[in-house]
Backbone as JSON Lines, residues from 0, in Angstrom:
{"i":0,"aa":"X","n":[-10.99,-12.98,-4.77],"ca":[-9.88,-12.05,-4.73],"c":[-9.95,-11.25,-3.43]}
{"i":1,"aa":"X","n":[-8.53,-11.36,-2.88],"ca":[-8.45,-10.51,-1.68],"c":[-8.1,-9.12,-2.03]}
{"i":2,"aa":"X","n":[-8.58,-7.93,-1.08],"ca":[-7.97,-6.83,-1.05],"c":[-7.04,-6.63,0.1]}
{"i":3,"aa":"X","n":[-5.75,-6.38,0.15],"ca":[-5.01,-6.27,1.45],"c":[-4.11,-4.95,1.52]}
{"i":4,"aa":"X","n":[-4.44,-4.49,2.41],"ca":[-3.67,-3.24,3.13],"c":[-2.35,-3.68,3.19]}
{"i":5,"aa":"X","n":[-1.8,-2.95,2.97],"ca":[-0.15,-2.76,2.83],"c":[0.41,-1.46,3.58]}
{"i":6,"aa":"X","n":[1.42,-1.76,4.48],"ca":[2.13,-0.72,5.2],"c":[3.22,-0.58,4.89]}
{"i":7,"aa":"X","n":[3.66,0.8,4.56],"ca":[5.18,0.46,3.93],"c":[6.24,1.88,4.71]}
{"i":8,"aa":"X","n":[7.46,1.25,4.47],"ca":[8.01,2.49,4.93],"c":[8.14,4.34,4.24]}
{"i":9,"aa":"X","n":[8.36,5.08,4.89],"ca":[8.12,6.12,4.12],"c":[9.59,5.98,2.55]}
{"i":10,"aa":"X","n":[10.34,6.12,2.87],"ca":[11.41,5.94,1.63],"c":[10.9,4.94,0.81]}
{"i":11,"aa":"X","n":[10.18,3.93,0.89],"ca":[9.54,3.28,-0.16],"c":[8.19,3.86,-0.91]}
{"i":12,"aa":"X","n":[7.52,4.7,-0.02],"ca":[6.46,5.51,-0.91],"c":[7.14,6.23,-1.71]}
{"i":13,"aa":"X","n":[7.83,6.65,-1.13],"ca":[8.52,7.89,-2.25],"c":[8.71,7.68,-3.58]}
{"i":14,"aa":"X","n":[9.48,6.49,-3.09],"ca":[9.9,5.81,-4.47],"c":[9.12,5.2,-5.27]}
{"i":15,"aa":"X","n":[7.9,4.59,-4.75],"ca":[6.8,3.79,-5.35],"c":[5.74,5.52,-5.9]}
{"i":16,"aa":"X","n":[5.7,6.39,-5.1],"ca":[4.92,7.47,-5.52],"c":[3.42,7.43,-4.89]}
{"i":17,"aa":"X","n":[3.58,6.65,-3.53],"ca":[2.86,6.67,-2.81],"c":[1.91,7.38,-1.71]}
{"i":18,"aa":"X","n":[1.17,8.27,-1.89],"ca":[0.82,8.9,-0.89],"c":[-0.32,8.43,0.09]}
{"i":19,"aa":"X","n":[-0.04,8.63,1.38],"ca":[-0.56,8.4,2.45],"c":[0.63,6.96,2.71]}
{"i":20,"aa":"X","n":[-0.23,6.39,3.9],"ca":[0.21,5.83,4.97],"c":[0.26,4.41,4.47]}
{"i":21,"aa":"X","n":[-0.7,4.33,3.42],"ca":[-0.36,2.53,2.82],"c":[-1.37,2.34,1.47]}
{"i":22,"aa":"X","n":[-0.74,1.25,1.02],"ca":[-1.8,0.52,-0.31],"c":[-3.14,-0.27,0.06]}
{"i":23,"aa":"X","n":[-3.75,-0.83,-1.12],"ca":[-4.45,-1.97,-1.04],"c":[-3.6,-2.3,-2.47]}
{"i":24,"aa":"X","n":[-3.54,-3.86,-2.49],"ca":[-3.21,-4.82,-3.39],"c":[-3.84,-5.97,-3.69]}
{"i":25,"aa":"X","n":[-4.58,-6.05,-4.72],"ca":[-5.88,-6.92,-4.95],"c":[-4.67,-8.52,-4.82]}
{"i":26,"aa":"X","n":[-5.12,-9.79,-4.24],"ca":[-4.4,-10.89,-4.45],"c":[-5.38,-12.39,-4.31]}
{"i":27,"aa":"X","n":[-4.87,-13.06,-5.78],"ca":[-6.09,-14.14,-5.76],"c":[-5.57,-15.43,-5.31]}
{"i":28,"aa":"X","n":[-5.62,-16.19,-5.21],"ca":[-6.2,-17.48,-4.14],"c":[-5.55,-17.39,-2.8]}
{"i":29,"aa":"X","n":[-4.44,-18.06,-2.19],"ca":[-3.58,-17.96,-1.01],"c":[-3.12,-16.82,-0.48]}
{"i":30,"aa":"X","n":[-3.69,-16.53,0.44],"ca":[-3.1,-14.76,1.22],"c":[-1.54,-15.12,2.14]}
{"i":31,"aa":"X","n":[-0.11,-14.96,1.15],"ca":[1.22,-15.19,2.17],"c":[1.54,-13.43,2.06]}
{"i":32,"aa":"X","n":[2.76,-13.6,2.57],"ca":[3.78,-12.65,2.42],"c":[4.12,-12.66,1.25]}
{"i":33,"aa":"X","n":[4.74,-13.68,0.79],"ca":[4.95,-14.02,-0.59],"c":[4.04,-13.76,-1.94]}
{"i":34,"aa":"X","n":[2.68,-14.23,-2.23],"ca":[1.51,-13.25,-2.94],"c":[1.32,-11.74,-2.79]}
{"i":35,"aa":"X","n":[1.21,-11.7,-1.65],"ca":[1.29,-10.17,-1.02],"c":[2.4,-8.85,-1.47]}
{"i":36,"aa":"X","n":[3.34,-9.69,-1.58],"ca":[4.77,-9.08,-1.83],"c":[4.56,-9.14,-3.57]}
{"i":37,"aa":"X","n":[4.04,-10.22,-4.22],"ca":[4.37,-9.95,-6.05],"c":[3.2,-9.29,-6.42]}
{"i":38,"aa":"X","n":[1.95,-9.61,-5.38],"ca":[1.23,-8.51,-6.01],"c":[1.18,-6.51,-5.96]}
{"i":39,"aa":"X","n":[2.6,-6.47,-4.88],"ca":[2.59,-5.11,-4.43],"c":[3.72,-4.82,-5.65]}
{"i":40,"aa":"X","n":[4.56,-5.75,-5.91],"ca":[6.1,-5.75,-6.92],"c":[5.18,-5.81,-8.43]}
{"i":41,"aa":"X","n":[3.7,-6.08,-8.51],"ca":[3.36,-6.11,-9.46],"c":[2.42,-4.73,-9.99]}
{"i":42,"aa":"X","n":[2.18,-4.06,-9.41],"ca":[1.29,-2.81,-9.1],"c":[2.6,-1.74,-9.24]}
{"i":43,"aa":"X","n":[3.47,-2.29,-8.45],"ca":[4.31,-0.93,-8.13],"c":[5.56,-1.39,-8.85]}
{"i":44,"aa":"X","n":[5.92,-1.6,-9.97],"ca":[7.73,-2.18,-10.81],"c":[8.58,-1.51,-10.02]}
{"i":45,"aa":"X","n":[8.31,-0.66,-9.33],"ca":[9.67,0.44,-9.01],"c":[10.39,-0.46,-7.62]}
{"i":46,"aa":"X","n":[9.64,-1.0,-6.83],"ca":[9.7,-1.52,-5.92],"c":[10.16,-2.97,-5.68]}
{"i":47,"aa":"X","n":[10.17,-3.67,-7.3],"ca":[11.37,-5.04,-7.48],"c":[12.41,-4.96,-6.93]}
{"i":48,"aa":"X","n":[13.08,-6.12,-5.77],"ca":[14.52,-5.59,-5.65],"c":[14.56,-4.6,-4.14]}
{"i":49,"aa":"X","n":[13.51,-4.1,-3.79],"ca":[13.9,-3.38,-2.78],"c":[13.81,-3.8,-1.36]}
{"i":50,"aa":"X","n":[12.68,-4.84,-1.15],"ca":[11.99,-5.68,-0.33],"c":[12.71,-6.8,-0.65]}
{"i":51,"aa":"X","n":[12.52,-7.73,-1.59],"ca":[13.27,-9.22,-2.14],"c":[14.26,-9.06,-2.7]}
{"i":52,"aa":"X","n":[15.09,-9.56,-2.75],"ca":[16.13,-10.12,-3.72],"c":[15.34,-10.45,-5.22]}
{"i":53,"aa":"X","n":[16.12,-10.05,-5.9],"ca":[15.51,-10.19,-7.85],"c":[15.25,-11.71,-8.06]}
{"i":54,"aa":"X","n":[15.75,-12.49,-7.9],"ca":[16.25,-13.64,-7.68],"c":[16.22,-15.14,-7.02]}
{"i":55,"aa":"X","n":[15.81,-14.76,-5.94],"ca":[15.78,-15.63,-5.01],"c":[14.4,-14.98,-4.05]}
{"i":56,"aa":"X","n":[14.3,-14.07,-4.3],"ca":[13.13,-13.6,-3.84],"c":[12.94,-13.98,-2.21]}
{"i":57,"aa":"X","n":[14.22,-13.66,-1.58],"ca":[14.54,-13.78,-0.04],"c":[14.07,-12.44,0.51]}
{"i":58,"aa":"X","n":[14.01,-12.01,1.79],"ca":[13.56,-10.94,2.17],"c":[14.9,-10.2,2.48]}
{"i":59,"aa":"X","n":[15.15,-9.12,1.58],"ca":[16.62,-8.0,2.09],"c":[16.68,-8.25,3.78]}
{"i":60,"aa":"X","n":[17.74,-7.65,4.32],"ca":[18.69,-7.1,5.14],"c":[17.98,-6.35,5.62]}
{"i":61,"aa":"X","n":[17.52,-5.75,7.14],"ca":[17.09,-5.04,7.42],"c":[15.71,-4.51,7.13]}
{"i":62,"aa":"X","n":[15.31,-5.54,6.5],"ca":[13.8,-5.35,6.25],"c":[12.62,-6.5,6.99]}
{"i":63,"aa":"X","n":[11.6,-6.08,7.81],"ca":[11.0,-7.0,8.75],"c":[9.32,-6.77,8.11]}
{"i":64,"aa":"X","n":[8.62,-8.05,8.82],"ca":[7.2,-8.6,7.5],"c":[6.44,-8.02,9.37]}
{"i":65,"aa":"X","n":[5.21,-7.72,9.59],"ca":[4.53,-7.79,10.46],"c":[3.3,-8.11,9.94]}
{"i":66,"aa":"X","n":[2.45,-9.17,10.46],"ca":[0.87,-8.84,11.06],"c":[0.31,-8.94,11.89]}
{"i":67,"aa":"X","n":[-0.31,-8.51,12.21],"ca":[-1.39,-8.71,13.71],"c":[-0.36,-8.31,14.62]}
{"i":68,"aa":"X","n":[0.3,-7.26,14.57],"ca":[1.32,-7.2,15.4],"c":[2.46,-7.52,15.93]}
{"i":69,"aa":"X","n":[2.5,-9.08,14.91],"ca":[3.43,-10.07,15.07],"c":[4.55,-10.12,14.0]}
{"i":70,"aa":"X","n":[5.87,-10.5,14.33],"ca":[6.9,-10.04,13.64],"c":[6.87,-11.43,12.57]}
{"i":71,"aa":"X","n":[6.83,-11.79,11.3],"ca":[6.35,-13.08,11.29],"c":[7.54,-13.22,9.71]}
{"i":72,"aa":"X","n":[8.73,-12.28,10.2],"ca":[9.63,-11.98,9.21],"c":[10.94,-13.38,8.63]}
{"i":73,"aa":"X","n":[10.74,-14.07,9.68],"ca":[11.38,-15.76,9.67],"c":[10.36,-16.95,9.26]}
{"i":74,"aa":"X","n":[9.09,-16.4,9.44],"ca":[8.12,-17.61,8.9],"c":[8.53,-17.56,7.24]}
{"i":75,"aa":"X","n":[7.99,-18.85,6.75],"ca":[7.88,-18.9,5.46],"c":[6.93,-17.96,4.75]}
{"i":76,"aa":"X","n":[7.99,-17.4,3.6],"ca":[7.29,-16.74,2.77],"c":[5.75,-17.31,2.25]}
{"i":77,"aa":"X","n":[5.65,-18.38,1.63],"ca":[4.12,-19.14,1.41],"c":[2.96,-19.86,2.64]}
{"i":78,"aa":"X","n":[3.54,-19.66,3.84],"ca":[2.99,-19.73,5.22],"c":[1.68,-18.43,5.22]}
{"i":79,"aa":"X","n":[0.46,-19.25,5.52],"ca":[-0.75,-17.92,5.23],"c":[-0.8,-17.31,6.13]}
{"i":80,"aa":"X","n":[-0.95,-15.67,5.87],"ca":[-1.2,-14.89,6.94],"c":[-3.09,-14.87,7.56]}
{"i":81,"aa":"X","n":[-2.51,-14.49,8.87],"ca":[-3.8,-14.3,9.7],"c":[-5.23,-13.44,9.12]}
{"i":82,"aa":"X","n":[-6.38,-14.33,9.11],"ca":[-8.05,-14.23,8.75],"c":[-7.58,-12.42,8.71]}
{"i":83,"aa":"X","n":[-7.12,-11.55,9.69],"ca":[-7.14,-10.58,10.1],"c":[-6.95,-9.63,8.79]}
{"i":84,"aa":"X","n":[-5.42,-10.18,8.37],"ca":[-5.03,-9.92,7.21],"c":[-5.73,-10.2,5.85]}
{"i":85,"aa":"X","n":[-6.0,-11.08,5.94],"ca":[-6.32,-11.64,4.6],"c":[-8.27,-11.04,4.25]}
{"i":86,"aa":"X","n":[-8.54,-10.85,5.67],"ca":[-10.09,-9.8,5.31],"c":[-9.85,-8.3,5.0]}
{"i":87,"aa":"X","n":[-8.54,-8.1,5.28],"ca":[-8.54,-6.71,5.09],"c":[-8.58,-5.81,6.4]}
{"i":88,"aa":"X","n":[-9.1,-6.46,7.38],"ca":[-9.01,-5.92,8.87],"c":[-7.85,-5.02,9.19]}
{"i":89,"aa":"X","n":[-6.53,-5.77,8.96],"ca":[-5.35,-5.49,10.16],"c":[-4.6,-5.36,8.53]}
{"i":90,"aa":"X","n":[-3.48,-4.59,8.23],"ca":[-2.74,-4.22,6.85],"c":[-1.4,-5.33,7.17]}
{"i":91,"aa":"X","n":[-0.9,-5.65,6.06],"ca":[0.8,-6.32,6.43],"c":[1.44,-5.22,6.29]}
{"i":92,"aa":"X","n":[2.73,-5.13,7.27],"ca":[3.36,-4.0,6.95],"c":[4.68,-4.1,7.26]}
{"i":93,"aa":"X","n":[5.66,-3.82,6.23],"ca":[6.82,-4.25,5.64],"c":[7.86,-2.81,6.49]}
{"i":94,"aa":"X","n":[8.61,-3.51,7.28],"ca":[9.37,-2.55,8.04],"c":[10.59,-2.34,8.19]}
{"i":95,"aa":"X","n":[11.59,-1.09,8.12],"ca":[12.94,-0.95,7.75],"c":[13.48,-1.0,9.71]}
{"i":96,"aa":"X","n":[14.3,-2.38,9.39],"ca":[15.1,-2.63,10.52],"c":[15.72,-1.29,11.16]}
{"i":97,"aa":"X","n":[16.23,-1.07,12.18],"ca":[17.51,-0.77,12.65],"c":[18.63,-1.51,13.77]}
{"i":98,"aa":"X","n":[19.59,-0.9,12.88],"ca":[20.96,-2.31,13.62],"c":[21.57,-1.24,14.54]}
{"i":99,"aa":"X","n":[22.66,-1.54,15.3],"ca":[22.81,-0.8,16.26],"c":[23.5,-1.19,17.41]}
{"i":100,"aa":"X","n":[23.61,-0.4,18.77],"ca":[23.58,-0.41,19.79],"c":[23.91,0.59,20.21]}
């Protein structure tokens, strides 16, 4: 079982009842975005729906996946994240777009 740091935006702590700057989310065999994401939707119910779609479990609108610094928000959800991540080193951290110009 992995432990993985989780970065989240502040309007999602709120709502999850999060204090400080991020989680850990215990996750067992394959370290994706995808594990990562049901084990944080599984810890935290409030947070179904806000990140994924209910459903289809696509990544919302304006919401971007990072690790290692890398934006890795178009890779496949079941695509494993980096040793970095998955030791607990470096956190994934789930980030609210902005659109614009």
């Amino acid at each position: 079982m992995a432990m993985i740091r989780v970065k989240l935006p502040q309007h999602l702590r709120t709502l999850a009842g999060i204090e400080g700057s991020e989680v850990e989310v215990a996750v067992e065999g394959a370290v994706s975005a995808a594990t990562v994401l049901d084990a944080l939707e599984a810890e935290y119910p409030m947070l179904k729906g806000t990140i994924r779609d209910h459903g289809s479990k696509q990544r919302r609108a304006y919401i971007r996946y990072f690790a290692c610094q890398e934006d890795i928000s178009h890779d496949a959800p079941e695509e494993a994240l980096p040793a970095a991540v998955a030791k607990g080193r470096e956190p994934f951290m789930v980030v609210g777009a902005i659109s614009g110009g």
